[in-house]
N, C-alpha and C positions, 0 to 999 in steps of 0.2 A: 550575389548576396541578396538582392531582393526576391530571387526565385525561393532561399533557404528561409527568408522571413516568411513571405506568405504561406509555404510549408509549415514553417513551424508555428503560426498562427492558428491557420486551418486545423491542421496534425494536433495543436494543444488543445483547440475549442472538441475535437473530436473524444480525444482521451478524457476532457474534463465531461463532456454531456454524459459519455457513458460511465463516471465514477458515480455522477447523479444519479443515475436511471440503479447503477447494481447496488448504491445503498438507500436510495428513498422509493421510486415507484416499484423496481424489481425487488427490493429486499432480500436481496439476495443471503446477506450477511445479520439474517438476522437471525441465526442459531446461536453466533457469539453475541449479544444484546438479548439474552431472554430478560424474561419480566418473573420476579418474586415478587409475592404480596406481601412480605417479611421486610420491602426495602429501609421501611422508614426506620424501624430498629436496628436494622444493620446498621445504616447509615449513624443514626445518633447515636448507637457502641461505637465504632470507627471516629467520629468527630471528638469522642470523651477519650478513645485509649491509643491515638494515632496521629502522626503527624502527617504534615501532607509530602505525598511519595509514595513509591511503589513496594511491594510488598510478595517478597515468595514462603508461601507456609505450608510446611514446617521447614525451620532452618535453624542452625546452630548460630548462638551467637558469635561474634566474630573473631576473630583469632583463636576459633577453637583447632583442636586436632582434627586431623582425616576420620580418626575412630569417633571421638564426639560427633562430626558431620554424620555419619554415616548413621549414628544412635538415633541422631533428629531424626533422619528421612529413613524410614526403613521400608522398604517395596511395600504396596500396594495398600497403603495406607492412604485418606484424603491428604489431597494439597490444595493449595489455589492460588491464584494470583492477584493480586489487588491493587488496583490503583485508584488511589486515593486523591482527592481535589478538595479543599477546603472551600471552594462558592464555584457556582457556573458561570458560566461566562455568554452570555446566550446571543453575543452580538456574532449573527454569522456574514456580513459583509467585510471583515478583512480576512476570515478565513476564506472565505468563497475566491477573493481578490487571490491571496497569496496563494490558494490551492491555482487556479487557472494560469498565475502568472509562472508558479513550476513547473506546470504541464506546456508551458509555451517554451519557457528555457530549454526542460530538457529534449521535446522535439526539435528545438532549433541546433542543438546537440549532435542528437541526430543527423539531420538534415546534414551537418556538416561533415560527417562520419561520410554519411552517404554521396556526398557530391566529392569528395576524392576517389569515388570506384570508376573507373577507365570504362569510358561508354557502358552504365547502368543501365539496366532494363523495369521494366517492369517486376519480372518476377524475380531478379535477386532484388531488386529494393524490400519488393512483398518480403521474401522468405527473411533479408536481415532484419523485416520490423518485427518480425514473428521470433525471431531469435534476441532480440533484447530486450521483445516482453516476455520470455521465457527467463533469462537472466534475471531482470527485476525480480519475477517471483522466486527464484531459485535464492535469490540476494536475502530475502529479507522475512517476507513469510514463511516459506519453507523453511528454510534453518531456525527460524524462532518455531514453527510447526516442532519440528526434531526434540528440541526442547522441553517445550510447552505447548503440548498436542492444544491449538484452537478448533474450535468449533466451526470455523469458515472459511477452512482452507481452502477446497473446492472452488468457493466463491472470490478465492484471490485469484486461483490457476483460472478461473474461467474470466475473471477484472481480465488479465494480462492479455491470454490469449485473444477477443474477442477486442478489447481496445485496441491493441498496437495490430489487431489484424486488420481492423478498421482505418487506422492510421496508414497501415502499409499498401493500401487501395487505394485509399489518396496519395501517398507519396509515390507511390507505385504511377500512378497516371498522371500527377504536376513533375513530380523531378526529370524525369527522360525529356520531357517537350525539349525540343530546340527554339535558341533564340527566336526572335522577330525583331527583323532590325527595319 
């Protein structure tokens, strides 16, 4: 148990430095966050004609037919999506807190996963971290991609790939150790 904590300690501080590093110094993800100089009117139209919540336009209102749906969206016309927030919230120590403390859980997850395989190695630990950071992004980004083509996909497949590869180097080299008694 203590071997799977310090795993997934380690494993979570790793996943969480590099969520840092690909949205603030790499910026990776900033094709989805462009900047209009248009925001302040956007923003005050939106605050006068919207509640707060998320938004797909165009869409038919609701309980319409399949034919009305289909009138709203017709191919290749603009859409968007909007999410809407009535005030910011700018306080980022409980997010920072509660982002690290997921990244701890679900390495420790992990870890756990991982200490049921019958004399583990190295490189299947590597290749299963490498396989459920490809599922994360397969889970969540990608199929909201399918949908609603984002601008930073890329930047989620390279999150995944490159954290839990980083994760799987470490767990790859603390999990296999044998006791010291």
């Amino acid at each position: 148990m203590k071997k799977n904590i310090i795993g997934a300690v380690v494993g979570g501080l790793i996943i969480f430095l590099w969520q840092f590093l690909s949205f603030t110094v790499l910026d990776m993800h900033a094709n989805a966050n462009t900047y209009t100089s248009s925001q302040d009117s956007i923003l005050k139209y939106l605050g006068e004609h919207v509640k707060e919540g998320q938004y797909f336009l165009p869409r038919a209102v609701p309980g319409a037919s399949s034919e009305e749906m289909e009138k709203a969206m017709p191919n290749g016309t603009p859409w968007a999506v909007i999410a809407y927030h009535s005030s910011y919230n700018a306080s980022m120590g409980m997010a920072i807190g509660r982002s690290l403390a997921t990244d701890i859980v679900m390495i420790f997850l992990l870890c756990w996963v991982l200490s049921k395989f019958h004399l583990p190695s190295f490189g299947s630990i590597f290749i299963s971290c490498l396989c459920v950071g490809l599922i994360v992004f397969f889970n969540v980004p990608y199929q909201n991609n399918i949908f609603y083509q984002s601008f930073d996909i890329m930047a989620y497949f390279y999150d995944a790939i490159i954290s839990f590869g980083l994760c799987g180097l470490w767990l790859g080299w603390w999990l296999p150790k044998r006791k010291r008694y």
